[in-house]
N, C-alpha and C positions, 0 to 999 in steps of 0.2 A: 504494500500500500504506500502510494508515494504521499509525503509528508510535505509543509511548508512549514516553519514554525517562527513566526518573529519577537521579537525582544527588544527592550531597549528602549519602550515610550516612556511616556512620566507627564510631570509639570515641571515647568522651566518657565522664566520669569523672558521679557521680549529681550533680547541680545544673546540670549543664551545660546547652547549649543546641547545635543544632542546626537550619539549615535545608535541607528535601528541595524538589527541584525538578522538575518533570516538563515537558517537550518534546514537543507533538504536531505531528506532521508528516501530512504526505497528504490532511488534511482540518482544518475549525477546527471549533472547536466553540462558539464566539460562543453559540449559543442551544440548549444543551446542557449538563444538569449534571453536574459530575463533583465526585470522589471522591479519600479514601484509605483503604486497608484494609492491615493488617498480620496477619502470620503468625507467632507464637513459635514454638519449639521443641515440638513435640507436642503442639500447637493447632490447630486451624481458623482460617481465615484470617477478621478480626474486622474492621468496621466502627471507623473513626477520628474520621475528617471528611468532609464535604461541603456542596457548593456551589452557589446555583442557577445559570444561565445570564450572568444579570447579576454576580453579587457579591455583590446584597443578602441573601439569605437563608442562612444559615450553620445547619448541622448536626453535635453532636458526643458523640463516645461518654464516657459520664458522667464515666469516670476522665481524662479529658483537658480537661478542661474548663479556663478558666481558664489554661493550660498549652502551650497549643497555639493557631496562628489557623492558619487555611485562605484561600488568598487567590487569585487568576486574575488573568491581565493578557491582555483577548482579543484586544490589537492583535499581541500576542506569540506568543499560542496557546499560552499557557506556565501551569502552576498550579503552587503552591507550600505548604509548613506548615514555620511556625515554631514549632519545638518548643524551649520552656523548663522550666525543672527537672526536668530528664529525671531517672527512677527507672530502676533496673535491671529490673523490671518489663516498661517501654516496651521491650525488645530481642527486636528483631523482623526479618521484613523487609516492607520497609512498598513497598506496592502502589500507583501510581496508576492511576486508574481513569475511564471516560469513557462516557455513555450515550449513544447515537445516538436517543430515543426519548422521554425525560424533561428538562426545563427548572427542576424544583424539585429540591434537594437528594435525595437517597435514600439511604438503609440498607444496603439488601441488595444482597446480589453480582449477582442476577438483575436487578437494574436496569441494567445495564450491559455493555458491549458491545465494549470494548476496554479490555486489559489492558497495564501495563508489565512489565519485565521482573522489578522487585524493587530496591531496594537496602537493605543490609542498617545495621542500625542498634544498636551495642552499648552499652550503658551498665554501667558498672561500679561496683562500690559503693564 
């Protein structure tokens, strides 16, 4: 059973910094690109970051730019975002995501094929 598991949300005061981690189990994803996506309060859940197969090709949603890195470790099976001068804005819960099908970063939720569970992420002002 392939697994997602993230970690690493909380509350954080606006400037702060936080890092989300995500754990796949059941399968690797070495040559597969994955993803973060987050969900605010009476929003659709929205594209973050993503990542090609390797590492080198990096994707990100405009307001994050700058703010945020997206990073994979595939001897670990593990992905990761380092999120800095968080806005309150950014409080969400932030999704990771994994395509069984794509090896370039991708956008959209339809690229992908396994979901985490959520962890939630508050920033206060």
């Amino acid at each position: 059973q392939v697994q997602l598991v993230e970690s690493g949300g909380g509350l954080v005061q606006a400037g702060g910094s936080l890092r989300l981690s995500c754990a796949a189990s059941g399968r690797t994803f070495n040559r597969n690109s994955m993803g973060w996506f987050r969900r605010a309060p009476g929003k659709e859940r929205e594209f973050v970051a993503a990542i090609s197969w390797g590492g080198g090709i990096t994707s990100y949603e405009d307001s994050v730019k700058g703010r945020f890195t997206i990073s994979r470790d595939n001897a670990k099976n593990t992905l990761a975002l380092q999120m800095n001068s968080l806005k309150p804005e950014d409080t969400a819960v932030y999704y990771c995501a994994a395509s069984s099908s794509s090896t370039q970063p991708r956008t959209t939720t339809t690229w992908y094929d396994y979901w985490g569970q959520g962890t939630q992420v508050t920033v206060s002002s």
